[in-house]
VMD Tcl script that draws the C-alpha trace (Angstrom):
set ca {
  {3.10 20.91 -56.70}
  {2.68 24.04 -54.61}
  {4.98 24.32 -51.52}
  {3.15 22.70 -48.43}
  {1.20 25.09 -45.98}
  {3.10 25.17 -42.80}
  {0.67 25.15 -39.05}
  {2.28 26.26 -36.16}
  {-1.41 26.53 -34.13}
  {-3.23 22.64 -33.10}
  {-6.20 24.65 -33.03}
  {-5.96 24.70 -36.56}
  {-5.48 20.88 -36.83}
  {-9.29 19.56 -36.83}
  {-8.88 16.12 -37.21}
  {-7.55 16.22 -33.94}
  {-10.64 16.37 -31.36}
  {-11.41 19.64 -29.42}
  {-10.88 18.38 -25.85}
  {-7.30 16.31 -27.17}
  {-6.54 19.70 -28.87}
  {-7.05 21.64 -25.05}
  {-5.00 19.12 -23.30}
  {-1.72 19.42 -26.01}
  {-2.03 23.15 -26.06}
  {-0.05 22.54 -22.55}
  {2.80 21.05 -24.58}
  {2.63 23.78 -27.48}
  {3.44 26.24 -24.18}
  {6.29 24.64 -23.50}
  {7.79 23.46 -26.83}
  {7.64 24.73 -30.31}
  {5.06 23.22 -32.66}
  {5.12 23.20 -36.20}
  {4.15 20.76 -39.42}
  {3.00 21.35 -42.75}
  {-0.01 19.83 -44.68}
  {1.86 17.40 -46.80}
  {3.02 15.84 -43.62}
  {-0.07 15.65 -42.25}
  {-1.47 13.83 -45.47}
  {0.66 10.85 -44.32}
  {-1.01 10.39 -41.29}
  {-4.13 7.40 -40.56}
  {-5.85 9.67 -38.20}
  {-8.14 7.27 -37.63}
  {-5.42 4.86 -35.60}
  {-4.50 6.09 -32.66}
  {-1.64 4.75 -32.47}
  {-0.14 6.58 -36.04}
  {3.42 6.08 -36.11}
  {3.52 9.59 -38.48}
  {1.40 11.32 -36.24}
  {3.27 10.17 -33.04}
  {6.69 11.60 -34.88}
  {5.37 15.36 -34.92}
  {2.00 15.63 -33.39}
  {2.17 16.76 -29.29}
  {1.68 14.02 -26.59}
  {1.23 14.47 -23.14}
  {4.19 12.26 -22.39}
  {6.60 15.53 -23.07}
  {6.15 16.92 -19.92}
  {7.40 13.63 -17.77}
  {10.24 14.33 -15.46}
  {13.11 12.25 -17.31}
  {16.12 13.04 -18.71}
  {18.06 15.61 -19.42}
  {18.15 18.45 -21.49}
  {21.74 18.20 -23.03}
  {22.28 14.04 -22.77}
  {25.59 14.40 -24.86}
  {27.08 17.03 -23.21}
  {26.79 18.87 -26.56}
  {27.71 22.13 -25.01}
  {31.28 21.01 -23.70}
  {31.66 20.72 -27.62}
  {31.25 24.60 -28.56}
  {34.43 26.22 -29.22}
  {33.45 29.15 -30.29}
  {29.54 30.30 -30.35}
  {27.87 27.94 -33.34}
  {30.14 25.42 -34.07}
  {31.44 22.58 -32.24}
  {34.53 20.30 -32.74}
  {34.35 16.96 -30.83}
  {35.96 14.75 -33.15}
  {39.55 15.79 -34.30}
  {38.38 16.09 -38.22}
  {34.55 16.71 -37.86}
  {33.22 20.05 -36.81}
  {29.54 20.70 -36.24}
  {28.23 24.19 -37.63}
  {24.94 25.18 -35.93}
  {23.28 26.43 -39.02}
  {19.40 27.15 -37.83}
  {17.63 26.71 -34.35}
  {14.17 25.98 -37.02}
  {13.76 22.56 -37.97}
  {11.23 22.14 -40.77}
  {8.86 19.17 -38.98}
  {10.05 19.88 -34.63}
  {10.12 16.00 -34.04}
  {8.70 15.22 -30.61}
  {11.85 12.83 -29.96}
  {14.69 15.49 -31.15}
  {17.50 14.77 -29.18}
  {18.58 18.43 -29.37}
  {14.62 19.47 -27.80}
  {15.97 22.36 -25.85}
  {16.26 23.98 -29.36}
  {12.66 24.00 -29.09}
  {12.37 26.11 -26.18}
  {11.91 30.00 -26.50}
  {14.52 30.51 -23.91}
  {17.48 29.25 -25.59}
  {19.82 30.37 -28.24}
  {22.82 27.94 -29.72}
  {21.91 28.78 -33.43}
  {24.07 31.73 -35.26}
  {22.57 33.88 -37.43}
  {26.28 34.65 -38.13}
  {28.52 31.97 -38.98}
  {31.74 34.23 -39.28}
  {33.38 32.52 -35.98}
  {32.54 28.85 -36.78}
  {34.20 29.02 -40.75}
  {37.35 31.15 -39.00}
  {38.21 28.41 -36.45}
  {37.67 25.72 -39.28}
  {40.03 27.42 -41.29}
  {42.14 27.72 -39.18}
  {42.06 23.83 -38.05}
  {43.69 21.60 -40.86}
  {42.81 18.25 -39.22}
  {38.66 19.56 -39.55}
  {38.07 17.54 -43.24}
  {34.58 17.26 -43.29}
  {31.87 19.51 -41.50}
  {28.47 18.62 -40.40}
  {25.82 21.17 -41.36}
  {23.04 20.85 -38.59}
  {20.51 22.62 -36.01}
  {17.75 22.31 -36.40}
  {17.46 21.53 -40.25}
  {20.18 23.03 -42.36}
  {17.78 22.72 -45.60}
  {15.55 25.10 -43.68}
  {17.57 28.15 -44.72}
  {17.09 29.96 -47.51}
  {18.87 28.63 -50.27}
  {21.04 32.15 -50.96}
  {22.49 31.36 -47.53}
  {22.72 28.18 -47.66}
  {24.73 28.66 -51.15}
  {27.09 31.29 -49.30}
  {27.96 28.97 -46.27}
  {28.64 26.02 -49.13}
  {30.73 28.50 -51.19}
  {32.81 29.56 -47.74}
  {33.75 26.08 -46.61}
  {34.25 25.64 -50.44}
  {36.85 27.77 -50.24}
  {38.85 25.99 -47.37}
  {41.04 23.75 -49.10}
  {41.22 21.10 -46.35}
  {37.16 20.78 -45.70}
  {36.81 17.55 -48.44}
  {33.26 16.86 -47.03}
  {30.73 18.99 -46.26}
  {26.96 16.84 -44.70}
  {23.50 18.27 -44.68}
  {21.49 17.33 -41.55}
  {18.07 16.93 -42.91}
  {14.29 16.05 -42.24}
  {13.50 18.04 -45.67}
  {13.51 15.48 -47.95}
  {10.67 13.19 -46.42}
  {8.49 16.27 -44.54}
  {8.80 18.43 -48.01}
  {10.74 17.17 -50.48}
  {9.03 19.62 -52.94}
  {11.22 22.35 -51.57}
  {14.08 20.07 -53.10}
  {12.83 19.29 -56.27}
  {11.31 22.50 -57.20}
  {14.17 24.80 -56.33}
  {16.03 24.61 -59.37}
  {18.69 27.19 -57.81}
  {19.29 24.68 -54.86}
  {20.02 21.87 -56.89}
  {22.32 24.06 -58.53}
  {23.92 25.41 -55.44}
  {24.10 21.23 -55.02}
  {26.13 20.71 -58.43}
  {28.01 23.24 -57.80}
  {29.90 22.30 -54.63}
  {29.25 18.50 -55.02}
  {32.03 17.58 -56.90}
  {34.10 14.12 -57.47}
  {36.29 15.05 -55.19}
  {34.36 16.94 -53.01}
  {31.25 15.39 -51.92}
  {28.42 17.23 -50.27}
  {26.44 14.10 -48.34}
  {22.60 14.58 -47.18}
  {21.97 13.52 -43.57}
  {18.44 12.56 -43.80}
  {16.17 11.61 -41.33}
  {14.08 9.23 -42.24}
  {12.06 7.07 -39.49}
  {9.44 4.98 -41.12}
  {9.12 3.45 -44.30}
  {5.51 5.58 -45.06}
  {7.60 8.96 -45.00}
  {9.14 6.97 -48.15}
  {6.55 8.67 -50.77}
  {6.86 9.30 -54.37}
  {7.40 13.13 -53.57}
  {10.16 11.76 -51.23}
  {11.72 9.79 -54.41}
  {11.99 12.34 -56.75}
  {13.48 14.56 -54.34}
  {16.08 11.70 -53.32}
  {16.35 11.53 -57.49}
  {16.76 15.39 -57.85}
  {19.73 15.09 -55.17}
  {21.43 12.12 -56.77}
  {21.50 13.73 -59.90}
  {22.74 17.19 -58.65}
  {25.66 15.29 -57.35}
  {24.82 14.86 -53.57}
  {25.20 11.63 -51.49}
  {22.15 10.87 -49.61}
  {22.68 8.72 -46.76}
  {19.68 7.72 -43.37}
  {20.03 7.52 -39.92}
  {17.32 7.57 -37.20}
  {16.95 6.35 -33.67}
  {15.03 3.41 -33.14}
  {12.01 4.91 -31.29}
  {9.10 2.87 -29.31}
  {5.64 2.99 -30.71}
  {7.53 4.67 -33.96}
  {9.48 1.88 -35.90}
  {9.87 -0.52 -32.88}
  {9.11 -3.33 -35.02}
  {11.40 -5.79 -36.76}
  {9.00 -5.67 -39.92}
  {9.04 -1.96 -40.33}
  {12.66 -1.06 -39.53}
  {13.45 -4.27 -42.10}
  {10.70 -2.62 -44.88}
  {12.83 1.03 -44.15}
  {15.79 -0.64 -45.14}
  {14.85 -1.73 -48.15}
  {13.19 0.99 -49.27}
  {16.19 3.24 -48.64}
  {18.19 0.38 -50.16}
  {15.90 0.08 -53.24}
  {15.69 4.55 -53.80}
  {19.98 4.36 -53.38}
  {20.04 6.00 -50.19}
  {22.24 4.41 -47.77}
  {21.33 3.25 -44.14}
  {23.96 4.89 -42.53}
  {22.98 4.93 -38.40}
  {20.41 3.05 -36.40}
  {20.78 5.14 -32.93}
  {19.80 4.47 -29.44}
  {16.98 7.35 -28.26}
  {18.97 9.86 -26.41}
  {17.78 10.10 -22.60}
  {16.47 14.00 -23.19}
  {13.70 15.65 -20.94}
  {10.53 14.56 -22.34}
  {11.60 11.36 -24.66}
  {10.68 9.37 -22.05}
  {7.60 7.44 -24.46}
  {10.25 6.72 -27.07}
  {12.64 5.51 -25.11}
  {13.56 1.34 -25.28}
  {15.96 -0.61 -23.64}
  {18.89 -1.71 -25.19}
  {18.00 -5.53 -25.21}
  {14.95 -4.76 -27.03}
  {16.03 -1.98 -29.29}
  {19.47 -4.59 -30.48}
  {17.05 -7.44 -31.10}
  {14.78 -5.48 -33.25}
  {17.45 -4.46 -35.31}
  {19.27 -7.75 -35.60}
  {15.43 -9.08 -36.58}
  {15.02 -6.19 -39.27}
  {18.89 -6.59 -40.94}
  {18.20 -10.62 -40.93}
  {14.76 -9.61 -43.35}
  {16.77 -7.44 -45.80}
  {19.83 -7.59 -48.22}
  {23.55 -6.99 -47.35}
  {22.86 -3.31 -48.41}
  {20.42 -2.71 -45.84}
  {22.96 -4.49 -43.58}
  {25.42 -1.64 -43.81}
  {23.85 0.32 -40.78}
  {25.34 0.23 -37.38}
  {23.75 0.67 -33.87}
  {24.84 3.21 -31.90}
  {24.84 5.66 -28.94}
  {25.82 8.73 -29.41}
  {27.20 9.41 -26.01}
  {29.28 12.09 -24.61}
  {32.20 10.14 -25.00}
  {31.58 9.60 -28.47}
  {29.65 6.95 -30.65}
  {29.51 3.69 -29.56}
  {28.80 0.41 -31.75}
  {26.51 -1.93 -30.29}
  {28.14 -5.02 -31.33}
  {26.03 -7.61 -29.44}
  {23.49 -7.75 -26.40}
  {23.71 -11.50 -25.24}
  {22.79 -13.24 -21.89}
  {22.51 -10.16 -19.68}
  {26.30 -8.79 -21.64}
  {26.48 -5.87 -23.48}
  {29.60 -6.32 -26.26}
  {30.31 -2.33 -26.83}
  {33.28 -0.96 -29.06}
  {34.19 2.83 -29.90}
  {32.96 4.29 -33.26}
  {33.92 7.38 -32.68}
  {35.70 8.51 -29.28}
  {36.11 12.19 -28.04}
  {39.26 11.18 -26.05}
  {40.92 9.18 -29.32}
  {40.10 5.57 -27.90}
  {39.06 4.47 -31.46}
  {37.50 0.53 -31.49}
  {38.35 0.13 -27.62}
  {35.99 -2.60 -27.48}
  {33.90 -3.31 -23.62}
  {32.09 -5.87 -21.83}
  {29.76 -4.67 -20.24}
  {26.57 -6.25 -17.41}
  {23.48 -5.11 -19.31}
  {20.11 -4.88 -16.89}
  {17.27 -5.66 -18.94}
  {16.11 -2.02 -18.26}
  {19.22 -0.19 -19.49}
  {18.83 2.22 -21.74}
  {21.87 3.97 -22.09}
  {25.05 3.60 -21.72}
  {25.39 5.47 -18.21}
  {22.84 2.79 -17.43}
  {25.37 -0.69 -17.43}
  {27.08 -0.99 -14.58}
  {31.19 -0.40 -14.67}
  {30.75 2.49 -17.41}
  {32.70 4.86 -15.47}
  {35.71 2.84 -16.18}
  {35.99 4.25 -19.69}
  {35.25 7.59 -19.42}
  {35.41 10.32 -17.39}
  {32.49 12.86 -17.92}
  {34.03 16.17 -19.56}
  {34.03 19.72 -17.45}
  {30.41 21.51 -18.21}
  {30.41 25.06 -19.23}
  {26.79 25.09 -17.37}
  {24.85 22.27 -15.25}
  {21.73 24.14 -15.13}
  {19.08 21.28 -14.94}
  {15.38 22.57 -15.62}
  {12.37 20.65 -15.08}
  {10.07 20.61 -17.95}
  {7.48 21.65 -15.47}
  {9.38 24.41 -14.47}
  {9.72 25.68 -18.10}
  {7.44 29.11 -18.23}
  {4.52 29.42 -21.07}
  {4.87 31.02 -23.73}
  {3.20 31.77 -26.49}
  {3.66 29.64 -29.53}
  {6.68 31.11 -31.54}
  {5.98 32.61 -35.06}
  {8.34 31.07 -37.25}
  {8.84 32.66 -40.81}
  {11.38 31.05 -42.91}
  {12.07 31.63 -46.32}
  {13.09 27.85 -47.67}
  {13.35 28.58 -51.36}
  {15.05 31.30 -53.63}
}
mol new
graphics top color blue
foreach p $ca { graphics top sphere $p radius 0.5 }
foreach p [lrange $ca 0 end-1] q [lrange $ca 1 end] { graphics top cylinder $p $q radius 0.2 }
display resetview
């Protein structure tokens, strides 16, 4: 199958309507656009409601005031420019600012703006200070979409943390393998890159992002095959996102499908409160109950995931949500309180963690290298970036 056309202009999407097309151009200004034409295959364009077309298609939601545009505090993480270390043995490399499909829920939606830069084209000071940080055993891979890059760079980066004896795991954050799996299964040199660093001691995981059981295609199988048998680990995580996969039937028919193609539900997340989410965005009542409903439909594979926040604090576990409690524990804790477990009041309208009354009392908000808040209003136009990215050999 030929690689996938990619669109960066609405105009050019036609079965879209003329005077819709006009009104999201005033999104396009303000955020990056782009899809491809397999994508767009997947979508019913005659429901309005689409959950496919909802994940990457404009709406005029984006430009509420809500939110923020950094709700983890992700740049108090940076120690040097690329790569941050939040966890004492995970670092996050900032591989690519270009995300194959720009998700309109993206947690990390400033990337999308023109007037930002957190991506390095050099990754020279990230790989130094994980060298020279023994406790850093596994490192994260992300952006944007680190299967965006070209697979010569992608093979050098592999080959540098290769190199540093104490990196044992290296992850792959990833929409590729359900918005073009073709560019896995076709690049032969990839999946040799993939064998070549994936070994039995040394896994390289995929970090896919999969959000509803339609992205689930045959293409998507064989490239979930092709990985597998190049020796990668390919696990799923995605946030549970209103008029998405807000439904007990199709978050319990994701996990099962993942389940069934031996990809492992790793992470249901809460929607991250980011400037312009604000239609995605459920409580936490609602968002706990429809995953409790979906794990009760499916096997005790599928019941492997865990809810969480990622918060600045770290990752919290949503254990329970139970006559107005919330019943909290830390996954993962940027201050080293591992499984402290909290009781918290839960309003049916929280949505967050800041949101439960008595938070403050287990965290203390981290020193911010910037507070610059921007309205998405306030964002200038611009013209639609030209993105050129060279995703195979």
């Amino acid at each position: 199958m030929a690689q996938p056309k990619y669109i960066t202009d609405i105009d050019k999407i036609t079965a879209i309507p003329e005077e819709e097309r006009e009104k999201l151009k005033k999104i396009t200004e303000k955020f990056v656009f782009r899809v491809n034409d397999y994508y767009l295959n997947l979508i019913r364009w005659d429901d309005p409601n689409d959950p496919i077309k909802k994940l990457v298609i404009p709406n005029e939601g984006e430009l509420q005031e809500y939110g923020r545009w950094d709700a983890s505090d992700e740049d108090t993480n940076y120690v040097v420019p690329g790569c941050q270390h939040k966890y004492k043995t995970t670092a996050l490399l900032i591989v690519s600012e270009v995300c194959g499909a720009y998700c309109r829920y993206c947690f990390r939606k400033r990337l999308f703006r023109n007037d930002v830069k957190e991506a390095m084209m050099d990754v020279d000071p990230g790989l130094e200070y994980i060298s020279k940080h023994p406790e850093i055993n596994n490192v994260l891979l992300t952006g944007g979409d680190s299967l965006i890059l070209a697979t010569s760079k992608l093979r050098m980066i592999l080959q540098r943390l290769r190199e540093i004896k104490h990196v044992k795991i290296i992850r792959l954050g990833s929409k590729i393998p359900v918005f073009n799996p073709m560019r896995i299964y076709e690049d032969q040199e990839l999946l040799d890159t993939i064998r070549t660093y994936s070994t039995p001691e040394q896994r390289i995981y995929v970090m896919a992002h999969i959000n509803h059981p339609r992205e689930i295609t045959p293409e998507a199988r064989r490239g979930f095959e092709a990985l597998h048998e190049a020796g990668a680990i390919v696990v799923n995580q995605t946030p549970v996102l209103k008029g998405i996969n807000d439904d007990p039937a199709v978050l319990g028919e994701l996990l099962d499908k993942l389940s069934w193609a031996g990809v492992t539900p790793y992470y249901f997340f809460i929607n991250r409160p980011v400037a312009g989410n604000r239609d995605f965005v459920l409580s936490l009542k609602r968002a706990y109950e429809i995953v409790e409903e979906a794990k009760a439909m499916t096997s005790g594979l599928g019941k492997r995931v865990r809810l969480s926040m990622s918060h600045t604090s770290g990752k919290i576990e949503i254990l329970a949500i139970d006559k107005g409690k919330a019943y909290l524990k830390y996954h993962q804790s940027r201050d080293g309180h591992y499984g402290r477990f909290m009781v918290l009041d839960c309003p049916d309208d929280a949505a967050w963690f800041d949101d439960l009354p008595g938070n403050e009392q287990y965290w203390e908000r981290p020193e911010k290298k910037t507070d610059k808040v921007v309205s998405v209003n306030e964002l200038p136009d611009m013209p639609q970036r030209k993105v050129r990215v060279r995703v195979s050999r």
